[in-house]
C-alpha positions in Angstrom: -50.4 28.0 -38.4 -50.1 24.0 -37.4 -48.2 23.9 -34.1 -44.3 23.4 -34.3 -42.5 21.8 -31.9 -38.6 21.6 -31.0 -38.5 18.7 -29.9 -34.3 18.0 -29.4 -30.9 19.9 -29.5 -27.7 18.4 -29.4 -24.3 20.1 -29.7 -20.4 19.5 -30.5 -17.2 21.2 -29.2 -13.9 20.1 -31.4 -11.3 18.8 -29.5 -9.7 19.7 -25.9 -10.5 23.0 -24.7 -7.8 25.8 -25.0 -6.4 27.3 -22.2 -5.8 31.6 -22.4 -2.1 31.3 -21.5 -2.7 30.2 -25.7 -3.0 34.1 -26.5 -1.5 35.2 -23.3 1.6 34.6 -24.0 1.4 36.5 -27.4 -0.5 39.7 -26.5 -0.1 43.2 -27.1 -0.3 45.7 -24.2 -2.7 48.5 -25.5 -6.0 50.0 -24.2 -7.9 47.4 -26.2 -6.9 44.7 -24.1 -8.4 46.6 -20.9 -11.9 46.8 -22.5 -14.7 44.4 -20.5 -15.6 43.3 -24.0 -12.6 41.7 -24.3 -12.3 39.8 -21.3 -11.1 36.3 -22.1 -12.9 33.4 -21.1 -11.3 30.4 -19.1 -11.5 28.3 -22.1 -12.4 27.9 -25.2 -12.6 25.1 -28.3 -10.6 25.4 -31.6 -11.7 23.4 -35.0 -8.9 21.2 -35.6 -7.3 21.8 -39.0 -8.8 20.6 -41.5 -12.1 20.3 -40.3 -15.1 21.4 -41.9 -17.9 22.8 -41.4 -19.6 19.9 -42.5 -17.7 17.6 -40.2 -18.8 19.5 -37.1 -22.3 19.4 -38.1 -22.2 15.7 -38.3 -20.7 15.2 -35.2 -23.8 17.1 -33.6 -25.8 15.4 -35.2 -24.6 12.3 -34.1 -27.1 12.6 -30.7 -30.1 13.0 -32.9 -29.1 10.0 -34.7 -28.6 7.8 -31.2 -31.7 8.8 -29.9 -34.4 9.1 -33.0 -32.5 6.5 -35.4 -30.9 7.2 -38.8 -34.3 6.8 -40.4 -35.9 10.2 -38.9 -32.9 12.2 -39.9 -32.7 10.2 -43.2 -36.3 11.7 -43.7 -35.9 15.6 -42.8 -38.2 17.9 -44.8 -36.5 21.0 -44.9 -33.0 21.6 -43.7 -31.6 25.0 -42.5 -27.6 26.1 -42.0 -25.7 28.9 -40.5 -22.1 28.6 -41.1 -19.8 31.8 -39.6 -17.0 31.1 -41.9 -18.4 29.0 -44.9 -15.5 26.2 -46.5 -16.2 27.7 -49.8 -16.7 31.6 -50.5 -19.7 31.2 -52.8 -22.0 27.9 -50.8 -23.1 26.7 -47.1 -22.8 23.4 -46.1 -26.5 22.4 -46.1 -26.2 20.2 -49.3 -22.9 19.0 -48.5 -24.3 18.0 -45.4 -27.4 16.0 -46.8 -25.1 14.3 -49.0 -23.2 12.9 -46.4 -26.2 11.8 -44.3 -28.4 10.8 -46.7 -30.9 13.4 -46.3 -33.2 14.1 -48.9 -35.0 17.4 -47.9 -37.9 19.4 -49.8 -36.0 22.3 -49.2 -32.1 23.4 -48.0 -31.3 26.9 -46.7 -28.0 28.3 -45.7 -28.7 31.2 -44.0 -25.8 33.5 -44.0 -27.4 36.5 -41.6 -28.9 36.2 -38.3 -25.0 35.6 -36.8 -25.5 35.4 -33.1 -29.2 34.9 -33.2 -29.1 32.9 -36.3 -30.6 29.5 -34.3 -33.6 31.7 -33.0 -33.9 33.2 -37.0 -33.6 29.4 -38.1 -36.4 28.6 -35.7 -39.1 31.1 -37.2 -38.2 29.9 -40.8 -38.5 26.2 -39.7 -41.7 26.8 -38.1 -43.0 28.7 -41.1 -42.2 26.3 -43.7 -43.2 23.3 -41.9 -46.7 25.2 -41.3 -47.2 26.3 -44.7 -46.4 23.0 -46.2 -48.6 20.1 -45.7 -46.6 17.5 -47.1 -43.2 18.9 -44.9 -43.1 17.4 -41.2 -39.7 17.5 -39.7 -36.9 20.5 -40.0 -33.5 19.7 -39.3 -31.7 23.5 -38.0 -27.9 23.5 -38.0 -25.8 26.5 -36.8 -21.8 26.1 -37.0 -19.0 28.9 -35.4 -15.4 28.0 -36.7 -13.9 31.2 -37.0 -12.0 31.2 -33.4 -9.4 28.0 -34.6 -9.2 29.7 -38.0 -9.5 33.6 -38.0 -8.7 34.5 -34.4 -5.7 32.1 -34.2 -3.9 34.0 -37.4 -0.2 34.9 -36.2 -1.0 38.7 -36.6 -4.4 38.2 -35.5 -3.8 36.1 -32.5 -2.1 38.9 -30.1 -5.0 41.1 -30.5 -7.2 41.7 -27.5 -10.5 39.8 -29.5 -8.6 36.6 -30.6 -9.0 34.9 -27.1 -12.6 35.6 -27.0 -14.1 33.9 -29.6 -14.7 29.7 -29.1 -15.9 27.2 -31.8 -18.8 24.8 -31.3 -21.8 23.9 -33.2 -25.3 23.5 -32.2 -28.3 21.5 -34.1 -32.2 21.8 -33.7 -34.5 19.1 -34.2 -38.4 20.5 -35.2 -41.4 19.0 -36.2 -44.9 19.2 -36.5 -46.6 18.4 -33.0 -47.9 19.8 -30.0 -44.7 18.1 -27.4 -42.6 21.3 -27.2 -44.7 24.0 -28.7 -43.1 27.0 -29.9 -45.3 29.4 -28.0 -44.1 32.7 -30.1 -40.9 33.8 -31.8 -39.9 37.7 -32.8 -37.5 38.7 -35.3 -36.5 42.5 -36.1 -34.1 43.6 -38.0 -32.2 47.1 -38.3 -31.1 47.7 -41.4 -29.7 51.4 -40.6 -26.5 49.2 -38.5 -25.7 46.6 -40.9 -22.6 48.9 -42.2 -21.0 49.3 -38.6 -19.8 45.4 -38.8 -16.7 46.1 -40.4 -13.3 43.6 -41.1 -10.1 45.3 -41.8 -6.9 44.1 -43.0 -3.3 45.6 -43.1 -2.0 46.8 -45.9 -5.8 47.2 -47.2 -7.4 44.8 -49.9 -10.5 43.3 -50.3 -10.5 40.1 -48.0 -10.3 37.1 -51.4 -7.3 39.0 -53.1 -3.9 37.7 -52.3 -1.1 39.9 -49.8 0.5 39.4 -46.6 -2.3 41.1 -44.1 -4.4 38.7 -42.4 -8.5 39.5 -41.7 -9.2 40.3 -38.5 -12.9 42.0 -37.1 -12.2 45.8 -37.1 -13.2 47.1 -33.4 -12.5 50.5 -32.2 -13.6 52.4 -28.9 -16.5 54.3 -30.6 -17.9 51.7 -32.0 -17.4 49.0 -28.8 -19.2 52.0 -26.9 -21.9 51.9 -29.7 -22.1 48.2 -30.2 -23.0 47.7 -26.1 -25.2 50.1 -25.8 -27.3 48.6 -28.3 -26.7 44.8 -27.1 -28.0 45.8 -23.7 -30.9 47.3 -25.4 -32.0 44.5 -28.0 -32.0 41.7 -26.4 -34.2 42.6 -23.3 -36.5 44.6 -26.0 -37.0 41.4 -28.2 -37.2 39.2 -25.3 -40.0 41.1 -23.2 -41.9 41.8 -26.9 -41.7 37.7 -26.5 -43.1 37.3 -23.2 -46.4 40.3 -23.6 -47.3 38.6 -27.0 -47.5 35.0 -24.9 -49.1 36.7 -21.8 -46.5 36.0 -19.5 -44.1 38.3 -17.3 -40.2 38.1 -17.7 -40.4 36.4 -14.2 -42.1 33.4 -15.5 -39.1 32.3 -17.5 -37.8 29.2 -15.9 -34.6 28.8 -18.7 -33.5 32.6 -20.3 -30.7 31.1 -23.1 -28.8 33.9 -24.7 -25.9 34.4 -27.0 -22.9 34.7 -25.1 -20.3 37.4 -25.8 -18.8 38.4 -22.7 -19.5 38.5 -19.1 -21.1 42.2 -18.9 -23.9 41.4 -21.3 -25.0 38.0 -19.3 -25.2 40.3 -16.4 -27.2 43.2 -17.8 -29.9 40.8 -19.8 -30.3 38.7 -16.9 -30.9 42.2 -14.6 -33.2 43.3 -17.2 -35.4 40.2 -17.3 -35.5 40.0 -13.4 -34.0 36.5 -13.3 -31.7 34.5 -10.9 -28.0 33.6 -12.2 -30.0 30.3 -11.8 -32.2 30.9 -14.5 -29.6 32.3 -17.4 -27.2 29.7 -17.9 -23.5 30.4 -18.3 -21.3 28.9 -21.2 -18.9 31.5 -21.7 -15.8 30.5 -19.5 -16.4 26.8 -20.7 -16.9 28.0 -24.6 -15.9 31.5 -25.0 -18.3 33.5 -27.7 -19.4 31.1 -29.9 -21.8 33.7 -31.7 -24.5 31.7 -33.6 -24.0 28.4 -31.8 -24.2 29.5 -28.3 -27.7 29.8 -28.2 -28.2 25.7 -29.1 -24.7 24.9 -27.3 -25.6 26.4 -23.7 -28.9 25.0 -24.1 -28.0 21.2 -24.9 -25.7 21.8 -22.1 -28.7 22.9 -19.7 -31.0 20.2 -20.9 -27.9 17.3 -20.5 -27.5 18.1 -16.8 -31.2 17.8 -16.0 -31.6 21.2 -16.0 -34.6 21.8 -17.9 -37.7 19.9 -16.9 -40.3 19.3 -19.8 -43.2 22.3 -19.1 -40.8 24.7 -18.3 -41.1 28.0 -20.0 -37.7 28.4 -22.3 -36.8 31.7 -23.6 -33.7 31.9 -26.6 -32.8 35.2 -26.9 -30.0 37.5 -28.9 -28.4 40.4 -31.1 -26.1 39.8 -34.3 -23.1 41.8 -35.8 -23.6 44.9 -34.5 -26.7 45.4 -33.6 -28.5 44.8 -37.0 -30.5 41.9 -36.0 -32.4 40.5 -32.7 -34.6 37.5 -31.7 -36.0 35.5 -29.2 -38.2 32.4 -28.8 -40.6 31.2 -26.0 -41.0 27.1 -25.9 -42.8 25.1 -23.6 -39.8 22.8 -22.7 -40.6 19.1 -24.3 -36.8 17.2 -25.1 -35.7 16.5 -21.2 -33.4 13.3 -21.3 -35.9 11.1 -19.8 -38.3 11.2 -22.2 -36.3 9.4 -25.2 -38.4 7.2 -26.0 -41.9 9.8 -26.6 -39.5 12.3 -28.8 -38.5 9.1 -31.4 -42.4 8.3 -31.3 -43.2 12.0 -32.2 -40.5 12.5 -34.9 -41.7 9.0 -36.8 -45.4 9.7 -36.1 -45.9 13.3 -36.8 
């Protein structure tokens, strides 16, 4: 396989962040409410109605554009979406979003599994189309969460213990062929035998597109929170250490661990696992809340921004979907810090 590099990220949050006195105000006393999963975050970001999915990839995007010109996005080979709640039932917004750019990809994909480990998923597809495919040089990787302003702030959704986790953001790769900011090795594994334990309800019953008066909410009980962690704080550090023995390196080398970020606990067992520092596993969640498939590229935009991330460190992306029937990670070799601007436009225009 040619070598493929990610070479930038860049990130949006919509509008100004939400305090919890939001859902505070409006929740329900119940045993729910006293479960560590569902400790709320400081803040969070809602999508502002009648924003798309599509409008928060192009502000994202927006970045790329400053830094590598319209041109280099203009010229993406392959394109590749996650969106949590998709604007239409039956399409993603990959095309919409070429349209609107002027994109004119070889190949769109909107990948509707992977959830909180979708960027890390979008990264192994990326890097095996653009190494398959001679002509293909650049991959453009777009993950979008805007289910917290939409679902989670439903009036009979919204005093549930959940609604004031969730926080919506959107995060956006930037790959191409090159040896900058190698990805060194990226493992995928799916679990087939949990993919039924994701459940949504709604009250009175009916399938989620059929009209009545209950409103969709994710359905959570204690079993099945008790189930769900277990296997979270086994998956991640399982994927992540597979990572790190196929690359030859030990879980201590990592200079920048960048999970998913669902709650507090998890942060703390995956970063005990690994050996690491608090230093070394950035934190979004009381800035972001759980922005499932775009906190991996959201906290680590945010890392890279403040200077954070020199280029040769060793980056791990790491993280578990739904519940449970999916995990990833990704080791890079650390190429897009902001001082090197000018080198990353040069590498995107000249392969």
């Amino acid at each position: 396989m040619e070598t493929v590099s990610m070479i930038d990220v860049a990130s949006y949050l919509p509008g100004d962040p939400v305090g919890t006195d939001y859902f505070a105000r409006h929740a329900r006393s119940d045993r729910m409410a006293q479960n560590i999963m569902f400790r709320a975050p400081t803040h969070r970001h809602h999508v502002a109605a009648g924003e798309s999915a599509v409008d928060m990839a192009e502000h994202a995007l927006t970045p790329l554009i400053d830094r590598h010109g319209t041109a280099a996005i203009e010229g993406i080979d392959v394109l590749i979406t996650h969106t949590q709640l998709p604007d239409l039932p039956v399409l993603g917004c990959g095309a919409d979003l070429a349209r609107r750019t002027g994109m004119r990809p070889q190949c769109i994909l909107d990948l509707h599994n992977g959830g909180c480990a979708a960027f890390v998923y979008m990264i192994d597809l990326a890097r095996i189309l653009l190494s398959t495919n001679g002509s293909a040089r650049t991959a453009l990787i777009v993950t979008v969460q805007n289910t917290a302003g939409q679902i989670f702030t439903q009036s009979d959704v919204r005093p549930l213990a959940q609604a004031a986790v969730p926080g919506d953001g959107c995060g956006v790769g930037l790959l191409c062929k090159s040896d900058r900011a190698p990805i060194l090795g990226v493992e995928c594994r799916h679990y087939p035998q949990y993919a039924g334990d994701m459940t949504a309800a709604i009250a009175p019953p009916r399938k989620y597109w059929e009209p009545g008066t209950g409103q969709l909410h994710i359905s959570f009980t204690e079993s099945k929170i008790t189930t769900v962690f277990a296997r979270g704080n086994r998956l991640v550090p399982e994927v992540a250490l597979s990572v790190c023995e196929h690359i030859g390196v030990e879980s201590t080398d990592i200079d920048t661990f960048v999970t998913n970020q669902p709650n507090r606990l998890f942060l703390r067992n995956w970063r005990d696992a690994l050996e690491l520092t608090p230093d070394r596993h950035p934190d979004t969640f009381d800035d972001c809340g759980n922005l499932f498939g775009a906190a991996i590229p959201v906290t680590l935009d945010t890392e890279n921004r403040a200077g954070r991330i020199p280029d040769g460190s060793l980056v791990l992306l790491a993280g578990f979907a739904h519940a449970g029937d999916f995990a990833a990670a990704a080791a890079i070799r650390w190429g897009a810090a902001p001082d090197t601007d000018n080198q990353r436009r040069w590498h995107v225009h000249a392969g």
